[in-house]
Every structure is written in C-alpha cells, then in structure tokens.
C-alpha positions as CSV (number, residue, x, y, z in Angstrom):
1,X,15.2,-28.8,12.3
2,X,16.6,-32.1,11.5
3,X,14.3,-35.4,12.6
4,X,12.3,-32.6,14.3
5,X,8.6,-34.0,14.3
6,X,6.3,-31.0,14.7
7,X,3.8,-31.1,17.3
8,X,0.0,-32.4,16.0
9,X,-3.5,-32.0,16.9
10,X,-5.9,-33.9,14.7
11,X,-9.8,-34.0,15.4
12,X,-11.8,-36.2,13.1
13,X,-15.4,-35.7,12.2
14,X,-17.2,-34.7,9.3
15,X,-14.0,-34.6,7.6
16,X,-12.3,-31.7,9.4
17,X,-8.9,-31.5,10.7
18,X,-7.4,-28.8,12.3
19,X,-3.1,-29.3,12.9
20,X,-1.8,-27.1,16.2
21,X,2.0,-26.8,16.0
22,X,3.9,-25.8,19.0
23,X,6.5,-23.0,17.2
24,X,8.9,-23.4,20.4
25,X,9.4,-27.0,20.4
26,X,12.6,-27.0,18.1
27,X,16.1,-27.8,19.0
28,X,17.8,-26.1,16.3
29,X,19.1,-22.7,17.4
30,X,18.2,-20.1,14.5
31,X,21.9,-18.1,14.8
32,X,23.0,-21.7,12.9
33,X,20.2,-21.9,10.0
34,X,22.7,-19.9,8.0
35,X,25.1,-22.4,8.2
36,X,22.8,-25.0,6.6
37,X,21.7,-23.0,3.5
38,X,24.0,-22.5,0.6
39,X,24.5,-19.4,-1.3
40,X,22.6,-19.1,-5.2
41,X,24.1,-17.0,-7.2
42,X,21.9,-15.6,-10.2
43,X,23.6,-14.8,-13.2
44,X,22.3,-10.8,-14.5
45,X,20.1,-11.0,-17.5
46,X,21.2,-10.0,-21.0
47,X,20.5,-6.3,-22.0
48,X,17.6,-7.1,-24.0
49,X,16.4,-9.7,-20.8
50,X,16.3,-6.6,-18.8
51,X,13.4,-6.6,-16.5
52,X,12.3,-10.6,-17.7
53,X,13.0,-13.6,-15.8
54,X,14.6,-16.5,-17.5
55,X,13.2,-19.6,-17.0
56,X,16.5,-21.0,-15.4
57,X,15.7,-18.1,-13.3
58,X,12.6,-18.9,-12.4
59,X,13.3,-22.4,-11.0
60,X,15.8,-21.5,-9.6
61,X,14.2,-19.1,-7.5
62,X,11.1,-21.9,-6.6
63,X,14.3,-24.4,-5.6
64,X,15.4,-21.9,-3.0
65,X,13.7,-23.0,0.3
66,X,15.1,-21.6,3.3
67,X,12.3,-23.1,5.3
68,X,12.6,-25.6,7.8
69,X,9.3,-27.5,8.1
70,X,6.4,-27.4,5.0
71,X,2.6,-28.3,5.2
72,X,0.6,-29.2,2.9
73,X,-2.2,-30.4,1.0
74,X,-4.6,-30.0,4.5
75,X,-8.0,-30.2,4.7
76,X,-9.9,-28.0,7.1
77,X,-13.5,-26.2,7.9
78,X,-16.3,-27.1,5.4
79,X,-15.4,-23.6,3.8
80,X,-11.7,-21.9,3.8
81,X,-10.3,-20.9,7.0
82,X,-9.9,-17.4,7.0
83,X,-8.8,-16.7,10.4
84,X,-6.9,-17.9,13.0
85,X,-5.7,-16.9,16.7
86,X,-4.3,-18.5,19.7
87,X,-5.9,-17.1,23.5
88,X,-3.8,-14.8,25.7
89,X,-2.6,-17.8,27.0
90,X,-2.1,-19.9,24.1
91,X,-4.8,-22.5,25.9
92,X,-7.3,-22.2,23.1
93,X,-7.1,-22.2,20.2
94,X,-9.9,-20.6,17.5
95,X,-10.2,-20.6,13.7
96,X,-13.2,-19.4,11.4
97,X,-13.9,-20.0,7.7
98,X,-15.9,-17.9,5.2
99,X,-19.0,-20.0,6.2
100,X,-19.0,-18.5,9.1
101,X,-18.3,-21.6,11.0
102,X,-16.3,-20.7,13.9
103,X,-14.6,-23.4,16.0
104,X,-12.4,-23.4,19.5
105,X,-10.3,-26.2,20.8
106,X,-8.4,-27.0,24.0
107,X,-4.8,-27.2,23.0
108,X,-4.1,-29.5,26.1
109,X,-6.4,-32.0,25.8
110,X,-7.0,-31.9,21.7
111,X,-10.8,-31.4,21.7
112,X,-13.3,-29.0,20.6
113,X,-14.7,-27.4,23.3
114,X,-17.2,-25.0,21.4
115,X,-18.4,-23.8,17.8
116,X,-20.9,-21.1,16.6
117,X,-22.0,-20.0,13.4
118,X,-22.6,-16.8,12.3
119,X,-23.0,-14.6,8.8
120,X,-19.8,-14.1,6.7
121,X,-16.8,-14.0,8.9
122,X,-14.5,-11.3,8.5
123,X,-12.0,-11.1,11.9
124,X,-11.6,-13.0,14.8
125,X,-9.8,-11.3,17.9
126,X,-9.2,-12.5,21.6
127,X,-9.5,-10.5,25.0
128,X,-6.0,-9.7,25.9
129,X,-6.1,-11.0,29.2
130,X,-9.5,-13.6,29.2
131,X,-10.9,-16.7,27.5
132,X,-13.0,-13.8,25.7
133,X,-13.8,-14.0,21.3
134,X,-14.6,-11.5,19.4
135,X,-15.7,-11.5,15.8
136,X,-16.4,-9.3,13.0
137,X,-19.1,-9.9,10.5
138,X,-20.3,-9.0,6.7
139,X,-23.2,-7.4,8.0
140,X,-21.8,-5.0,10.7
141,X,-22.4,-7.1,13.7
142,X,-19.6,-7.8,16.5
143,X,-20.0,-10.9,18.3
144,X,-18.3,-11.4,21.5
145,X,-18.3,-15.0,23.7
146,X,-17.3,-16.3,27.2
147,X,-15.5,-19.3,26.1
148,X,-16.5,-21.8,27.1
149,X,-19.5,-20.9,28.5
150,X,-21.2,-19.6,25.2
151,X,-22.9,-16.2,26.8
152,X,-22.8,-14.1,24.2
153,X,-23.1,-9.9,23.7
154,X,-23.7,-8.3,19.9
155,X,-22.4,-4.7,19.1
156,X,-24.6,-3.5,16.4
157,X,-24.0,-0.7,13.8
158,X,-24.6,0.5,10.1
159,X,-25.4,-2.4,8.0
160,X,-22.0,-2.6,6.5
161,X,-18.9,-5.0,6.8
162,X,-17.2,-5.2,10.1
163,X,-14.0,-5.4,8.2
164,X,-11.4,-5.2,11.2
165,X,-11.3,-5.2,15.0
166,X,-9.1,-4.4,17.8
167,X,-9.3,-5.2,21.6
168,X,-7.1,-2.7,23.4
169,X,-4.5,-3.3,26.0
170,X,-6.9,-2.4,28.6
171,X,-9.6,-5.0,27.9
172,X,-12.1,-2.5,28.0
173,X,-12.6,-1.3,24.8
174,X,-12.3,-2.4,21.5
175,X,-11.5,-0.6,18.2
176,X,-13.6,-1.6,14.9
177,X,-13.2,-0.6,11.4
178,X,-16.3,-0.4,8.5
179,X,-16.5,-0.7,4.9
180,X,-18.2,2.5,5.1
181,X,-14.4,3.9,6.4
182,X,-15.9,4.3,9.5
183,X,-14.5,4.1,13.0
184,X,-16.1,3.2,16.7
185,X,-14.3,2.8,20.1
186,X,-16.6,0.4,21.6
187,X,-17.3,-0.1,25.2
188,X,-17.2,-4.0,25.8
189,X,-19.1,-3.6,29.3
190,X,-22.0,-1.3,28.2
191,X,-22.3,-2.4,25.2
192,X,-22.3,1.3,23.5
193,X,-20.1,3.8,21.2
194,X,-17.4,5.8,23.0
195,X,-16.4,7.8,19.7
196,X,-17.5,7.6,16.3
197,X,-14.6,8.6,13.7
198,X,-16.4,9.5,10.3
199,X,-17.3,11.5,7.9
200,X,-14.4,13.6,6.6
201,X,-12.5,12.6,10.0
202,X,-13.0,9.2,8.4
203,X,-11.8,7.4,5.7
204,X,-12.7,7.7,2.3
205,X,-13.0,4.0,1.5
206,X,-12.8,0.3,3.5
207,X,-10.8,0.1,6.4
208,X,-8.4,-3.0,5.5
209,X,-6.4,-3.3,9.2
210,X,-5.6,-1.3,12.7
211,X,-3.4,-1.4,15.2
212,X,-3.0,0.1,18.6
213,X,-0.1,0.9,20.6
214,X,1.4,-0.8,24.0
215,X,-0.9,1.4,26.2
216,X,-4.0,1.9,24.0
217,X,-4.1,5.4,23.4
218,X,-3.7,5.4,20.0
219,X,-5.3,3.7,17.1
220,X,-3.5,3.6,13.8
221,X,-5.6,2.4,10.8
222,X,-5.6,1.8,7.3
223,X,-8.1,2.3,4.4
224,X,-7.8,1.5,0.2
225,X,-8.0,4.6,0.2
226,X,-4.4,5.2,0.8
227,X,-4.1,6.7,3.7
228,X,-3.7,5.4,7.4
229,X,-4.7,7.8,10.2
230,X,-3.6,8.4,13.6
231,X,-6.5,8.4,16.9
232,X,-6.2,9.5,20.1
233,X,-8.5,6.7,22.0
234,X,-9.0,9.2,25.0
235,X,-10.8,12.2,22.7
236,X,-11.6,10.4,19.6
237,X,-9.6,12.9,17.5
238,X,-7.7,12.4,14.1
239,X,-3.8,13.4,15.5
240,X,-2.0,12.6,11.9
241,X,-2.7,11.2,8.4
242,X,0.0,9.3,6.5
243,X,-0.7,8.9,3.1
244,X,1.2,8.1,-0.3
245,X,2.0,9.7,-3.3
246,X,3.7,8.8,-6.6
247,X,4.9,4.9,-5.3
248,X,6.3,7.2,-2.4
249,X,5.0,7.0,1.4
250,X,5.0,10.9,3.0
251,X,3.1,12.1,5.9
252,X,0.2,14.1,3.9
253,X,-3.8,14.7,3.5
254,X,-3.6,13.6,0.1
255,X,-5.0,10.6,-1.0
256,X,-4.3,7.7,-3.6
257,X,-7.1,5.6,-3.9
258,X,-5.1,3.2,-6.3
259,X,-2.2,2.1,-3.1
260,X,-4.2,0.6,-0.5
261,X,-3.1,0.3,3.1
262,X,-2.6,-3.1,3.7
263,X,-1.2,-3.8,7.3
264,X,-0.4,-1.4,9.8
265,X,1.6,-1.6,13.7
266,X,3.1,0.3,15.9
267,X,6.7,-0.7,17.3
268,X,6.9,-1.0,21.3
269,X,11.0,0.6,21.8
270,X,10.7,3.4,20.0
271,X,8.5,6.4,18.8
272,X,7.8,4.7,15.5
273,X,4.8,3.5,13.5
274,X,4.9,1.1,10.3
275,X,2.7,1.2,7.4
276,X,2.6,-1.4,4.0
277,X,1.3,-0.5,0.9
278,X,-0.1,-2.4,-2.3
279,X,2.6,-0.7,-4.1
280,X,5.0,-2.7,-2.5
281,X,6.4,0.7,0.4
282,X,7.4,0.0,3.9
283,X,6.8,3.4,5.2
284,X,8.6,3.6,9.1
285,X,6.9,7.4,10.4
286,X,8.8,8.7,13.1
287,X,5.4,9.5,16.0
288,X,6.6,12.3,17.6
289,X,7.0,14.4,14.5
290,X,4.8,12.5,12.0
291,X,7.5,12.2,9.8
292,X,8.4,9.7,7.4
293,X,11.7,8.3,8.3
294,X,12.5,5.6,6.1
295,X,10.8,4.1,3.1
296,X,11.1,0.5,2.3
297,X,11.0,-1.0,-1.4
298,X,9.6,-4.4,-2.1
299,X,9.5,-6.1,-5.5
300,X,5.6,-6.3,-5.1
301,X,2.9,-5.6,-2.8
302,X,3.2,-5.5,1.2
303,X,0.3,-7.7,3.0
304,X,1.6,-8.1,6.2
305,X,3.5,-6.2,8.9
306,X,4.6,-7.3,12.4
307,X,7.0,-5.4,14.8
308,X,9.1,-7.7,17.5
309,X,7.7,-7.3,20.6
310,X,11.2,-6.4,22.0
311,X,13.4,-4.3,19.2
312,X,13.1,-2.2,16.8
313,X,12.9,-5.4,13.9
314,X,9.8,-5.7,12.1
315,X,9.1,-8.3,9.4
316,X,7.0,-8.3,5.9
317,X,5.7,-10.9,3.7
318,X,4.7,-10.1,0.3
319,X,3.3,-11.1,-3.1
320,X,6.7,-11.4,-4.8
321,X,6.6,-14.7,-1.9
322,X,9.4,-13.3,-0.2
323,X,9.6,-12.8,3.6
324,X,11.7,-9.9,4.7
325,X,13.1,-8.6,8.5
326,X,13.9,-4.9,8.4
327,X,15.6,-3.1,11.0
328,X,13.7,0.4,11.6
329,X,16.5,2.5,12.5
330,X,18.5,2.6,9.4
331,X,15.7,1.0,7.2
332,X,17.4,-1.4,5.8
333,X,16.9,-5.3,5.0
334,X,18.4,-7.6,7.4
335,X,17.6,-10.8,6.2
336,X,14.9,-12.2,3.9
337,X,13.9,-15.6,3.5
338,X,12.3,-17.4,0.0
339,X,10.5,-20.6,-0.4
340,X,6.5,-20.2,-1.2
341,X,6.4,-20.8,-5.2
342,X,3.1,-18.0,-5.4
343,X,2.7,-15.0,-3.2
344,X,2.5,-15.1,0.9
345,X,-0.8,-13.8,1.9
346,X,-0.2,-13.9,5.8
347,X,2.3,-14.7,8.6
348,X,2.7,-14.5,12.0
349,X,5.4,-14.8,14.6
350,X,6.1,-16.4,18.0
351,X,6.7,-14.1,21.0
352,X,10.6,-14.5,21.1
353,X,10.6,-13.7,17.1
354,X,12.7,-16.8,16.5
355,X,10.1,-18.5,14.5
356,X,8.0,-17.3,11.4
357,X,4.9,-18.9,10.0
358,X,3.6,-18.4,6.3
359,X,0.9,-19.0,4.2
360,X,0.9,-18.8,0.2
361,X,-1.0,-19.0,-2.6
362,X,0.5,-22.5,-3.4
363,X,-1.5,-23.8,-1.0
364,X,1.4,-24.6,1.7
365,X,2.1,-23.1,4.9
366,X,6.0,-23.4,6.1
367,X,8.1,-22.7,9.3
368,X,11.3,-20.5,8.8
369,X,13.5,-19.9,11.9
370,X,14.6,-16.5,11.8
371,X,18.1,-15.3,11.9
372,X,18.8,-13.4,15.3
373,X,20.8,-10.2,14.2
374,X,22.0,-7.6,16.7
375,X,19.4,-6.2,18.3
C-alpha cells in the first residue's frame, strides 16, 4: 500500500479524536503482498536452548511486519475505548469506553451526531438492518437507541453483568449473555423474556461471547467455564455442549473451568461451528453430528474468531501476537501474518475478507491485507 494515505476522520473537542479508516480504499491487490515480503529464516535453537528464545530470536521476530499500514500513539474517549462497530450500513459509526461514555458519528459528514452515558460498558451491538444501538452494561441493563433520535427502551434483569449481546438476523430478537452464566432471548418490541437458559441448562460461570447462525435459529455461546453450548432460538433448548479436556477440544458435558471459551461463530457454507480456547485450541465441530472435526494448535491463547462470510476460511488472533487464516475443511493454516510486538487482543475484518484490522497490547493497531487462497 505504497503512498496509500488512509482515509481520516478527526473531531476535536475536549481532547478527543476518533480516526475512521475506509478498509476498501487500497489499490494494492492482496494476491501481490507476498511478493513484497521477504522470507526469515530462524536458525533452530541449541539442545539445551530447547523451548527458550534467543534474543536474536526475539528481535527478529518484532522486525517481521507483514503489515501494510500501522497506527499509533492515539488519543481517544476520556477513558479507553472498549468497543467499536460500524451500522448495517457502514453510515455510523459508534465507539464506547469503560466510562461508559458512548459516542456515534456520521461517517459522511465527520460529526458527532449523538452521545450517552451510561454505567460500565461492557458490548455495543447494532440492529442488523436499522440505525438501532444496543448496549450491555455492568449492572445487567440493556440499553437500546433510535439513532439519531435518542428514544430509548431498557431490558432489565438480575443485577449482574450484561457481559455479551447478540441481535439476531431477524431484528426481532436479541440474544444476551450474564455473569451469572445465564441466558435470555429477548423480545426487542415487547420489551420481555422469550426463554431463559439457566440453571444446569446454563453455564457454570460468565458468558465471555455468542454467536448465532445465518438464519437465527441457533445460538452458540461461550462460558470460563469451558464449555460453549448449542440453543435452539425457536424452543429455548440446550441441542449440544462442546467442551474441553486435557488441552484437547471434544464434544462432551465435562467441564474445565481453567480453558475459558474465548470467541465463538458459526461458518455460513457449511455445517460447521468454531470455538477458541485460552489454551490456545481452534476446535471446528462438525453441526450435524456435534462432532469435533479438526482441532487447531496455537502457540498461546485464542481471543478472537471470525469466519468469511463466503468460504469456509476463518481467521484467529492470539496472544503469541500472531494472526492466523485456517481453512476449515482440512484444518490446516493457510497463512499467518506477524507484526504486533505484545499480544493481539481483537480484530476484525471487512466484508470481502481482503483486509484485516488488529489491535495489540503495544498499543498500535495495524492493517494487514490478506492473502486470497483458493477458496
């Protein structure tokens, strides 16, 4: 992305900038990016070494960049930003920090067109098909706003944390998760539970992330408690468990309470669900038969999951700061891309899946464009 100047939205006041890039405005086609990076070769440690990292090593390792564009050193919200999500139709654009501050802007014209406040933020999610927010709190609460309008409807529940959220395909109903491992199928019109999942049909600790599928009729959500578990939206019902066992993903009803689920999704070609554990597994179940198909090592802990929207590739960041494309059928790493000097703690992809965003622990975000395999 040579002489490429990224697309910038600043807003000044009170200190606070907020940078919108446009992912697709790039004239580099991603089959070439391989062309432009040069091979390392690492030299295998001594016998003795085994299992250390040399310091040559080391650098060597930070020195690799296969990114094309890095920001840095921002400034943002008067707390950090937590979340962040584009509308349906990319128009807005929203971003909350652990204040609770939450902000939208108008991509087109570069101004803010709305901000609220509310407890201890914990997920933002917009309406699939409508300038609708929705937002998760610390102490249980939902919050969801016409934007820009401001009218505003609350879903109240236990006083516990609100920890994830889920609008479904049909913009009807949303999916939320609890600290208490908890599960409700909201109705966004009425205003009232459709199903409660709890209890032993529950998890047994926080829910850390869900996912639906293409149509909605199933939920798929994950827990520290190891396991992620499988819900029919129509009935309400548990339909499978996946759970791990011994630094090994299996479909099971036992439970590890040391491998939390981190990230979960469900891929839109084929039968298959994805599920990424702290213990660094990339477990691919096969739906139909709630079997594990393929298990997927990582040199440290999985945070982040996301499935193309049209293949069977998925892509995972992780703590060793590596970000990784995976093909589901065979299971095997197709590419994987380095750059971040700490560990990547989220990314996200544009619709096409030629473009990767990261953040890191080294307090930079960076572009990759991603290699375009056979699909």
């Amino acid at each position: 992305m040579a002489n490429a100047e990224p697309n910038s939205l600043e807003l000044h006041g009170d200190e606070e900038i907020i940078e919108v890039i446009d992912l697709n405005d790039t004239e580099d086609d991603p089959d070439n990016l391989a062309d432009d990076l040069e091979d390392i070769d690492f030299e295998e440690a001594a016998a003795d070494d085994k299992g250390w990292e040399t310091d040559d090593e080391m650098e060597a390792q930070v020195e690799r960049d296969d990114s094309e564009l890095t920001f840095s050193k921002h400034t943002g919200h008067k707390d950090s930003v937590t979340c962040a999500a584009f509308s349906h139709d990319s128009s807005l654009v929203a971003s909350g920090d652990m204040s609770g501050l939450i902000k939208v802007w108008k991509v087109e014209t570069k101004e803010e067109i709305w901000s609220f406040e509310v407890g201890d933020l914990e997920w933002l999610e917009w309406h699939p098909c409508a300038p609708v927010l929705l937002a998760g709190t610390d102490d249980g609460n939902v919050w969801m706003w016409k934007i820009p309008g401001g009218d505003c409807k609350t879903f109240q529940s236990s006083a516990c944390q609100a920890t994830s959220g889920k609008v479904l395909p049909d913009g009807k109903r949303a999916a939320v998760g609890y600290e208490d491992g908890s599960v409700r199928l909201w109705d966004l019109k009425q205003g009232n539970t459709i199903h409660h999942i709890k209890g032993q049909d529950g998890h047994q600790g926080a829910l850390t992330c869900l996912a639906c599928n293409q149509d909605g009729s199933l939920v798929l959500t994950g827990s520290v408690d190891g396991c992620a578990k499988l819900i029919n939206t129509a009935t309400g019902k548990v339909v499978g468990v996946f759970s791990s066992y011994g630094g090994k993903a299996k479909a099971s009803e036992e439970q590890d309470d040391s491998n939390s689920v981190e990230s979960v999704g469900f891929c839109n070609t084929l039968p298959l669900a994805a599920v990424a554990y702290l213990d660094g597994t990339l477990a691919i179940y096969d739906l139909s038969t709630r079997v594990l198909r393929h298990s997927c090592q990582h040199e440290a802990g999985v945070v982040h999951l996301q499935w193309e929207e049209s293949s069977s590739l998925l892509s995972t960041c992780s703590l060793d700061g590596a970000l990784r494309q995976w093909d589901a059928r065979s299971g095997n790493m197709v590419s994987e891309y380095r750059g971040h000097a700490a560990e990547i703690y989220d990314f996200t992809m544009n619709r096409e899946a030629t473009v990767a965003v990261t953040s890191s622990g080294d307090n930079r975000a960076k572009v990759f464009c991603l290699q375009r395999p056979d699909r």
